[in-house]
C-alpha positions in Angstrom: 62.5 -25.1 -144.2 59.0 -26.2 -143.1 59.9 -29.3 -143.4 62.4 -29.6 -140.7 60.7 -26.9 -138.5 57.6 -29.5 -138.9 60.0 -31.9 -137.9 61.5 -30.1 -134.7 58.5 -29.4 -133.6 57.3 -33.1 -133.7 60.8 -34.4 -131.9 59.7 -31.6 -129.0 56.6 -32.8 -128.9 57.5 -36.5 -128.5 59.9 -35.8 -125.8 58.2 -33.8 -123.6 54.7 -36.5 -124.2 57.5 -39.3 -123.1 58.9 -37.4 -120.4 55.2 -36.6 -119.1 54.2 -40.1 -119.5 57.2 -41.3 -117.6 56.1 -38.9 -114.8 52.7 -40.1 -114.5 53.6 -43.7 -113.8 56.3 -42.6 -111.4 53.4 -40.5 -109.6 51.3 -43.8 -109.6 54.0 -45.8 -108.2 53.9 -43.1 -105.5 50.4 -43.4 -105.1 50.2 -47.1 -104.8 53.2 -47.0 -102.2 51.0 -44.4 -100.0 47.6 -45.7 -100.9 45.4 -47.1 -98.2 43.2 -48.0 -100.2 43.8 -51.4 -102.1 41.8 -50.9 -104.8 44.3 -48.9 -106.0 46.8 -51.4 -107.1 44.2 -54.0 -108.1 44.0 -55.4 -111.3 40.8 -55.8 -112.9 40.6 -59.6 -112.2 41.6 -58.4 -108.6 39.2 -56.1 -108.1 36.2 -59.2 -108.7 38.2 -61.8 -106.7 39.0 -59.1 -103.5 35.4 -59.0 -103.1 34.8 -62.7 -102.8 33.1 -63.3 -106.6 33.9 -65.9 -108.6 35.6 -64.8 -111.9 36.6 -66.7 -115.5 38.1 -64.8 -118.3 37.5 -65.5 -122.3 39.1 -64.0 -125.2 37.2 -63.4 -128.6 38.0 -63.4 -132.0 36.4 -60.1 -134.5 35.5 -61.3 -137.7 38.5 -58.3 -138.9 40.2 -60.0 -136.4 40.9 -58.0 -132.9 40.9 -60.2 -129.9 38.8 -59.0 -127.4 38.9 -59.6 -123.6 35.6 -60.5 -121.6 35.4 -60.9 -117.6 32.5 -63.3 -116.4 30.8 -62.9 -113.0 28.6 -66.6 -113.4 27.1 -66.3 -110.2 27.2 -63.8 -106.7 28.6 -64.8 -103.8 25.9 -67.0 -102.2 26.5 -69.5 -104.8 25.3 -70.8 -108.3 21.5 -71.8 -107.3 19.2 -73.9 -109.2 17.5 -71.4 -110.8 18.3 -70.2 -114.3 20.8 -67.2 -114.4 20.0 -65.2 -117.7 23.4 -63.5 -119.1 24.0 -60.1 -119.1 26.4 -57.7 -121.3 28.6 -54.6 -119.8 29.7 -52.5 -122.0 32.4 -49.9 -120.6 32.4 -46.0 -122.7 35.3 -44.1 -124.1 38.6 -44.2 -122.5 37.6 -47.2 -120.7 37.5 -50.7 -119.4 35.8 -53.1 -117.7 37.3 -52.1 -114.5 34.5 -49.8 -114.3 32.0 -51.6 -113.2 34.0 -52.7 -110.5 35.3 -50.0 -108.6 32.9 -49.3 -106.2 32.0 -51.7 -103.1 30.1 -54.5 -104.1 26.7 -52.7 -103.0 27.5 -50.1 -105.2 29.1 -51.8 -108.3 26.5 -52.8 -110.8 28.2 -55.9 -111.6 28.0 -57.1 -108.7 24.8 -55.9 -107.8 23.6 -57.9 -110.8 26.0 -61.4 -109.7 24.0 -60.9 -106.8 20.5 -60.7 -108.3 20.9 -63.9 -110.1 22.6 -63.2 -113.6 25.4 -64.2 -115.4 27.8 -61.0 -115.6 30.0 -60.7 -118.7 32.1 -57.5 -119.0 33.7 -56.8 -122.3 36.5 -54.7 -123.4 36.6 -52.5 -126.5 39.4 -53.1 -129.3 42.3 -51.2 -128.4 41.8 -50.7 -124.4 44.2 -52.4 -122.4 42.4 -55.6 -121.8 42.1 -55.9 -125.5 45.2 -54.6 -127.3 45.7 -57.8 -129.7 45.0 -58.9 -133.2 45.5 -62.1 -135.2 48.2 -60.5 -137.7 48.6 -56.8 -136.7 50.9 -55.2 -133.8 49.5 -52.4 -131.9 52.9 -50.7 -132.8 51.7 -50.8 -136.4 49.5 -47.7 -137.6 47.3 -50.5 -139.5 45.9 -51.8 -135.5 44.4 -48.6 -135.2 42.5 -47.7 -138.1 39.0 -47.9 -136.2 36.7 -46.1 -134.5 33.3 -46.8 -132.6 32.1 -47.8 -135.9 33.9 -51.0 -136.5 32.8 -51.6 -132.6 29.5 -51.7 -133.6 29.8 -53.6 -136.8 32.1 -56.4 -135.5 32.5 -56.2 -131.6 29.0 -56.7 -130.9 28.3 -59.7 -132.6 31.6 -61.3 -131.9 30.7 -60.8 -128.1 27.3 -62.1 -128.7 28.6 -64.9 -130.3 30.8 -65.5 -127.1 28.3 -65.4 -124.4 25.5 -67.1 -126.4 28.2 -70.1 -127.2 28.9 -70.5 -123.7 25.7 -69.8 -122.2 23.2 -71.9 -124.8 21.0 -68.4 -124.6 19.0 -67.3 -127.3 18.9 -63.8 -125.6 21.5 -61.3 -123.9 21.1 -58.1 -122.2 23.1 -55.5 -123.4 23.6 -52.5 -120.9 26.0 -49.8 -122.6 27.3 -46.8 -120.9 28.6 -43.9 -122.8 30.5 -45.8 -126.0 29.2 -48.7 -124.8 25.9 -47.3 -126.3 26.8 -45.8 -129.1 28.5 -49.4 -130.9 25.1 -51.0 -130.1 23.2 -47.6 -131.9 25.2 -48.1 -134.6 24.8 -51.4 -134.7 20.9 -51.5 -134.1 20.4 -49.3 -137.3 22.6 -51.2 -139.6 21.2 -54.3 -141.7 23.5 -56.5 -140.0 21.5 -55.9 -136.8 21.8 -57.6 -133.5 18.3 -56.8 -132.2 16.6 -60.2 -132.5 19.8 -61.6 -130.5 19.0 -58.9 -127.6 16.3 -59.6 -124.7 17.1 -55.2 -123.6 19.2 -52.6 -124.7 19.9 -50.5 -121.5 21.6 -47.4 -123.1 23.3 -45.6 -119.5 24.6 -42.1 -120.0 24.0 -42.7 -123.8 25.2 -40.7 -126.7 24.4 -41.3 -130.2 23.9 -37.5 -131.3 26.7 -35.7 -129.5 26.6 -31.7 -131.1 25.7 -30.2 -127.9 27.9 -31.9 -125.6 29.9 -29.8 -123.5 33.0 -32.2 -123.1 36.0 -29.7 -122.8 37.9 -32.3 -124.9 35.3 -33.5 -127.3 33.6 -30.3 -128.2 37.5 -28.6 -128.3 38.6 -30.6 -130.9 35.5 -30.9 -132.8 34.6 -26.9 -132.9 38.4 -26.0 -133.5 39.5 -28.9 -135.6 41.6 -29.9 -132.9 41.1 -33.7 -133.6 43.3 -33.4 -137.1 46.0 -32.2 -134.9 45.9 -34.9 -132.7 45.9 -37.1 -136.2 48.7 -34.7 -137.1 50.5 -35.7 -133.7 50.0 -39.4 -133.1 47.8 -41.3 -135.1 48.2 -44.4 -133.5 46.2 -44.4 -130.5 45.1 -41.7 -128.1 45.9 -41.2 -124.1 44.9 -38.2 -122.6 48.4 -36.7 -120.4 47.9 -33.2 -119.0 51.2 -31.9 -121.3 49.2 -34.2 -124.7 45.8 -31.6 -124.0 47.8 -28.2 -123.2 48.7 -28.7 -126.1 45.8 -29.5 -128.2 43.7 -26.9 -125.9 45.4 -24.4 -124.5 43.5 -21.5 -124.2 40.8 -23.7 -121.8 44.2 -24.6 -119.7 45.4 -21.7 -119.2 41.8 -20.1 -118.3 41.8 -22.4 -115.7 45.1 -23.6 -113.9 45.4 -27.2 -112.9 41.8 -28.1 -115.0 43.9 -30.4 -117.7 46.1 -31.9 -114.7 42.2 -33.5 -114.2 41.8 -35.5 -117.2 37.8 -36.7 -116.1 37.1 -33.2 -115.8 38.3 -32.5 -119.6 36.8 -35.7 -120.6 33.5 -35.8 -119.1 32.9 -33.8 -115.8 31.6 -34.9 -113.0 30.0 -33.8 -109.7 31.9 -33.8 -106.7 29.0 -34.3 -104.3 27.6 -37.2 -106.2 30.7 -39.1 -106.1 32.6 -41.0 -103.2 35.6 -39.0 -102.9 37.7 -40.9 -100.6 38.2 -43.3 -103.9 39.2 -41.2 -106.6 42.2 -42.6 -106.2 41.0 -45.8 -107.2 38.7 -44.0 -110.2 42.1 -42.8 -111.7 44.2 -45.6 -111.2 42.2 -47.5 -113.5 40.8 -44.3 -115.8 41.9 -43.4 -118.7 42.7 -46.2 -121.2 44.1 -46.2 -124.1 41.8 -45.3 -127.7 42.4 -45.0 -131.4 43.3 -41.8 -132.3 40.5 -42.1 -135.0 38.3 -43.1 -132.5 38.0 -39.7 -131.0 38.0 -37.7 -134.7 34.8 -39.8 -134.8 33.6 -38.2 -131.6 34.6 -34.7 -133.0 33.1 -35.6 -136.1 30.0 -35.9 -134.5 30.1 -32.5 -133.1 31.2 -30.9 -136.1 28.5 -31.8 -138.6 25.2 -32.7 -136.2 25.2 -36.2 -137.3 25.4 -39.2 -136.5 27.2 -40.8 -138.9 29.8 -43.2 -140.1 33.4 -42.0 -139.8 34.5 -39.2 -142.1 37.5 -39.8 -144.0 37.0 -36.3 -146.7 35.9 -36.3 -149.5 38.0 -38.4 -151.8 38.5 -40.7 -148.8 34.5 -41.3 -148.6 34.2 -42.1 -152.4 36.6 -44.7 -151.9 35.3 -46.0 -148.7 31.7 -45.1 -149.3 31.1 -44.5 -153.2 29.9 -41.0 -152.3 31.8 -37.9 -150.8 29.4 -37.7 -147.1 29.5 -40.8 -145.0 26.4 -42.8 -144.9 24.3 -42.1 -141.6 22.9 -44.1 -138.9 19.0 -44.7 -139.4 18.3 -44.7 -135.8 14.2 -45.2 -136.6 15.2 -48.4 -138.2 16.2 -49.6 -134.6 13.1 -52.2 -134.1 12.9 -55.7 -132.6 14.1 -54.6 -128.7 13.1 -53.4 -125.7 15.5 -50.0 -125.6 15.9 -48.2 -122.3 17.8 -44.7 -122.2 18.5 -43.8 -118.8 20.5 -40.1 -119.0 21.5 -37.2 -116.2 20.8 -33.7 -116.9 24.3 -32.5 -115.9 25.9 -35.1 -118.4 28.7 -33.2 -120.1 28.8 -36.0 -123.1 25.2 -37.1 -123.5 23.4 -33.8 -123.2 20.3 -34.0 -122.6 19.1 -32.2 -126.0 21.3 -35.0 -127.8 19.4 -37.8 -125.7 16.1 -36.8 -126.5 16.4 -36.4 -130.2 17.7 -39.8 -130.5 14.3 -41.0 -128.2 12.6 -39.2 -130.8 13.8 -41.2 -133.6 14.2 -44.4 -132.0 10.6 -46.0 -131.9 9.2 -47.6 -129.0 12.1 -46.4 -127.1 11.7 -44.9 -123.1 13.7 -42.3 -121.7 14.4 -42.0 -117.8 16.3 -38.2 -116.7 17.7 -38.1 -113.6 18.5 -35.1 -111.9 21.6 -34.0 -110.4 23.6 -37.0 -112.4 26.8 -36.6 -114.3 28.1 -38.8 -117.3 30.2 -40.8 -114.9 27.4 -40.9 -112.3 26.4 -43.8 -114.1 29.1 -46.1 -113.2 30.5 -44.7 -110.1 28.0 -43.2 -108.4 27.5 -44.5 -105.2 24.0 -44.2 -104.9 22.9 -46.0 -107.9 22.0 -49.1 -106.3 19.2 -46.8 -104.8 18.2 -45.0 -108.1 19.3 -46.0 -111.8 20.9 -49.6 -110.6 17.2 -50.4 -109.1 15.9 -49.3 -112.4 18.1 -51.2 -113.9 17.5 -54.6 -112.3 13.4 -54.0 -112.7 13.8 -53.6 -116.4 15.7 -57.1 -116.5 13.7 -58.9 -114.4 10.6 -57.1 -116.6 12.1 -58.6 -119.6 14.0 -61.3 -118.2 14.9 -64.2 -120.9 17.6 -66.9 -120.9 
């Protein structure tokens, strides 16, 4: 019967996504054993300490209650100083963490570059990563944890980290810089009633994507033009890791095109650029990339591709006159964005922000400044080592510029 073919074909696939999970952390293991780098084996916390910063970490409750985790960098390593240190938000993107802004040296990390220049770090995890799988009631083995997507970031994560840093701080104004996802909860959020802008001194959007329908993400534009993403829903619609045997089989004409391509999961997810990267630590890049997501999370990002919008999450018809009262989810007003300084800093070989995306939302959003660099990739943005020479000097003139505390 369909049914039980339906239901062979699910025990295959579970079995063989087990096996090839089980294989990945016994590759890791490996690694570690052989790495000389020690980065590698690091956690987060570890990765700030190693390099002689001081660290303290906070949890925060959602008002829908997820408990977030944050990372604080108070000061850099010369010390606290007298003079005032104004507090500054990371925000990581899809499929990751904090760790991000870490994994470079520390002239190369933007979060330390920033300790360093006198602010007050706080890196923040989204619901559902691994810094941030909890919830006041729910299990992340319940299917109820994962019913979100970047929307609920942007209605409740934001102001619940906001409310963190501002409580411990005494600051009337944060800094928000958002990389990838990181940008698009703080879009959403921006354009909503329940805005955050007159809480913000900058919004420093990095490798930013609101509008996405020209990206050229083999994963993102995959699922999105082939309906891929209600497979994945079909599959496991609990929460979403990207294994090489999980996207054979959601795109397996693109892997078998190119052999080896899905055993490279940043390639699939983002792309990147060989020559703009520091090779000698991929290692470390993959040892703390990819995280975990919902699976609804990235039907949101294949929405976006799908229908040129950018929108709240799509649950069909009948599911949007129940959620919404009408059958198209509402979208986000991105010209009501006003009250803050917003910065979009993008690469013109970004395989998730394209750069046609980019500039339509610098179109709608008013007052807003664009900055294209050339020759920069999606992940440029946090691992690149030459930032501190190009977007990172930006970065730290556009805070000092608008510099409040």
């Amino acid at each position: 019967s369909t049914q039980s073919t339906w239901g062979h074909f699910l025990s295959v696939y579970f079995f063989f996504d087990s096996a090839m999970r089980i294989l990945l952390l016994l590759l890791a293991v490996v690694v570690y054993a052989h790495a000389l780098e020690p980065d590698v084996n690091r956690t987060g916390a570890e990765l700030i300490t190693s390099k002689g910063y001081p660290l303290s970490t906070f949890k925060v409750t959602t008002d829908d209650g997820y408990i977030l985790t944050l990372f604080r960098i108070p000061h850099g390593r010369a010390g606290m100083g007298t003079a005032a240190r104004p507090p500054v938000v990371l925000q990581h993107g899809f499929l990751d963490s904090s760790d991000t802004w870490v994994l470079n040296l520390a002239n190369e990390s933007l979060a330390f570059l920033l300790a360093d220049a006198g602010f007050d770090v706080w890196m923040s995890n989204s619901r559902g990563n691994k810094y941030s799988m909890a919830h006041k009631k729910l299990s992340p083995k319940s299917i109820a944890f994962w019913r979100f997507s970047w929307a609920e970031m942007g209605d409740f994560d934001v102001p619940a980290v906001l409310d963190l840093v501002q409580k411990e701080t005494g600051a009337d104004k944060v800094a928000w810089i958002g990389h990838s996802q990181g940008s698009t909860q703080m879009f959403a959020n921006l354009a909503t009633e329940n805005s955050v802008a007159d809480r913000l001194s900058i919004f420093i959007a990095v490798g930013p994507v609101a509008y996405i329908y020209h990206c050229k993400s083999l994963l993102i534009e995959g699922l999105g033009r082939l309906d891929g993403d209600k497979l994945v829903h079909l599959l496991d619609p609990y929460d979403f890791l990207p294994t090489s045997k999980l996207l054979e089989t959601l795109l397996p004409d693109i892997c078998s095109a190119s052999p080896g391509l899905c055993d490279d999961v940043m390639a699939i997810v983002a792309g990147y650029d060989k020559k703009t990267l520091n090779m000698t630590r991929w290692p470390v890049y993959v040892s703390h990339f990819p995280t975990s997501i919902s699976t609804r999370d990235l039907e949101h990002w294949a929405q976006g591709v799908r229908h040129d919008r950018f929108q709240r999450y799509d649950y069909g018809l009948l599911g949007n006159l129940e959620k919404y009262g009408k059958t198209r989810p509402p979208q986000y007003n991105l010209s009501a964005i006003t009250g803050v300084p917003v910065h979009l800093l993008y690469g013109d070989k970004d395989d998730l922000g394209d750069v046609k995306d980019v500039q339509r939302a610098l179109k709608e959003i008013p007052g807003s400044v664009g900055t294209l660099y050339k020759n920069t990739a999606h992940v440029d943005f946090t691992w690149g080592p030459n930032g501190a020479k190009t977007f990172y000097k930006h970065i730290l003139q556009l805070l000092a510029r608008h510099r409040a505390a």
